[in-house]
C-alpha positions as CSV (number, residue, x, y, z in Angstrom):
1,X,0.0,0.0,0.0
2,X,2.9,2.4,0.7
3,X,4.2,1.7,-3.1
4,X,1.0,2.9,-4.4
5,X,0.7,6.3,-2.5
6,X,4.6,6.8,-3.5
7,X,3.7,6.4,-7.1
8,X,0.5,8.7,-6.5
9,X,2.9,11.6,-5.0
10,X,5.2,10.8,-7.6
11,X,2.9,11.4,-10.3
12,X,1.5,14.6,-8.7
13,X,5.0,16.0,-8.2
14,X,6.1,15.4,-11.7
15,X,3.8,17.9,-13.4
16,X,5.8,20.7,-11.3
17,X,9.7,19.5,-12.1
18,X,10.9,22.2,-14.1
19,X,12.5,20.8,-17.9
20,X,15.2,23.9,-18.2
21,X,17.6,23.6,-15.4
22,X,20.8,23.0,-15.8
23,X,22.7,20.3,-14.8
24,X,24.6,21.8,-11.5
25,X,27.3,20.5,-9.2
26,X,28.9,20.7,-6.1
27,X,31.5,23.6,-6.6
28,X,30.0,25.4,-9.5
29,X,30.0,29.0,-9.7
30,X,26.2,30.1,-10.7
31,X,23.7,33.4,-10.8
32,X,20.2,32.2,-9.9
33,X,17.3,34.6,-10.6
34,X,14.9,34.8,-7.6
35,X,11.5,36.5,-8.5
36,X,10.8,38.8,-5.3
37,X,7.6,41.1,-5.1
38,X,8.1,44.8,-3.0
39,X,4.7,46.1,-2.9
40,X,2.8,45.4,-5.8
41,X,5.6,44.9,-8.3
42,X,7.8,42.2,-9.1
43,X,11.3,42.2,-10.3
44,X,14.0,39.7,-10.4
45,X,16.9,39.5,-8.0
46,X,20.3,37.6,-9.1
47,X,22.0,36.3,-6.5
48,X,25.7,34.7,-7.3
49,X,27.5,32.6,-5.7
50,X,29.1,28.8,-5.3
51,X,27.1,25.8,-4.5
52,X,28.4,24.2,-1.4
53,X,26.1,21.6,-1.2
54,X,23.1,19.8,-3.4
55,X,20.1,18.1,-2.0
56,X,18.6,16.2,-4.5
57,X,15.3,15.0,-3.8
58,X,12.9,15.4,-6.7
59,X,10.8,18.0,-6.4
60,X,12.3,18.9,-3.0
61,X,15.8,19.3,-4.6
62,X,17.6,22.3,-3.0
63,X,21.5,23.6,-3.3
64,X,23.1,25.7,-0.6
65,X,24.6,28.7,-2.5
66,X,27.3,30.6,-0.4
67,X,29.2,34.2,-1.3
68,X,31.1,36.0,0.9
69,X,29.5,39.6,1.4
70,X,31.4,42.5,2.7
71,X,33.6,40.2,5.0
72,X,30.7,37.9,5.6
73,X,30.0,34.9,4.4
74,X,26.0,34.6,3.7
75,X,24.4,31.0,2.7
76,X,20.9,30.6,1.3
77,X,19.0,27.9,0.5
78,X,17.1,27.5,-2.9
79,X,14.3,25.4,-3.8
80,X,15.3,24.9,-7.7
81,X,12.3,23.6,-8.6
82,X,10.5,26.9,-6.9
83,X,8.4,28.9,-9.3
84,X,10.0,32.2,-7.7
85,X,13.6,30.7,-9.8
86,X,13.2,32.5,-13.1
87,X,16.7,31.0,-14.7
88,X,20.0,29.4,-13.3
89,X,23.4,30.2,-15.1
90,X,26.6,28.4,-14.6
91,X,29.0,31.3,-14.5
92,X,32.3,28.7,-13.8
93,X,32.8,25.1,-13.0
94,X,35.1,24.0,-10.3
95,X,37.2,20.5,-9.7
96,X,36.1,19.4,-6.6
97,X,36.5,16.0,-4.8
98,X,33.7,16.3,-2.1
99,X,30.2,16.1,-2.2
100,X,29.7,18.9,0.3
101,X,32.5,22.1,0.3
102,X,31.4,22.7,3.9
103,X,35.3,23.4,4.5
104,X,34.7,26.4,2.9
105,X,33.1,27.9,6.0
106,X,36.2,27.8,7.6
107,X,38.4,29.2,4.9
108,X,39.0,32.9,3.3
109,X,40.3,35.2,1.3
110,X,42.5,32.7,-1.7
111,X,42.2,30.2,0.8
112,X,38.5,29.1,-0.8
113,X,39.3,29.5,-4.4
114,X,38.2,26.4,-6.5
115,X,40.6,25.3,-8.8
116,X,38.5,25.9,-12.3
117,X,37.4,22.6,-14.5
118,X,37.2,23.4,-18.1
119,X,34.9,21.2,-20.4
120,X,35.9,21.0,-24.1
């Protein structure tokens, strides 16, 4: 019985996966447009940064974006299957050997640069 409402939500769920997003990894450098709404207009807000971390789970896939903003370093969490994500650009990919650049948290200044991986 559990199989069949899994298949159920599964079906449900798949008629709001988004078709257009990139395929992003741990250490890539991206600009993500958030749609935000100040009073009764909307505009888009880009937001740039590298992904620390991915949390794939269908629709509830999320990725941890981090920059480090006047001395601070800021982390948000982004639903990427949200309807308030307008587009996702990769800016730069990075060679990274783990699956979550927590490390980073620790580090700054050159310390956190990610050696670059270019695709041919």
């Amino acid at each position: 019985m559990a199989k069949n409402t899994e298949n159920i939500i599964r079906a449900i769920e798949k008629s709001y996966l988004k078709n257009d997003i990139p395929i992003i990894h741990v250490g890539d450098t991206i600009r993500i447009g958030l749609l935000i709404q100040e009073g009764n207009k909307e505009r888009v807000q880009f937001s740039e940064g590298v992904i620390i971390s991915v949390n794939n789970a269908n629709l509830n896939t999320t990725i941890t974006l981090r920059r480090v903003f006047q001395g601070i370093g800021v982390e948000k969490v982004y639903l990427i299957h949200s309807p308030r994500i307008t587009d996702i650009q990769i800016l730069r990919r990075s060679k990274v050997r783990r699956a979550k650049l927590y490390y980073l948290r620790n580090r700054s200044g050159k310390a956190t640069r990610l050696k670059q991986k270019f695709t041919v």
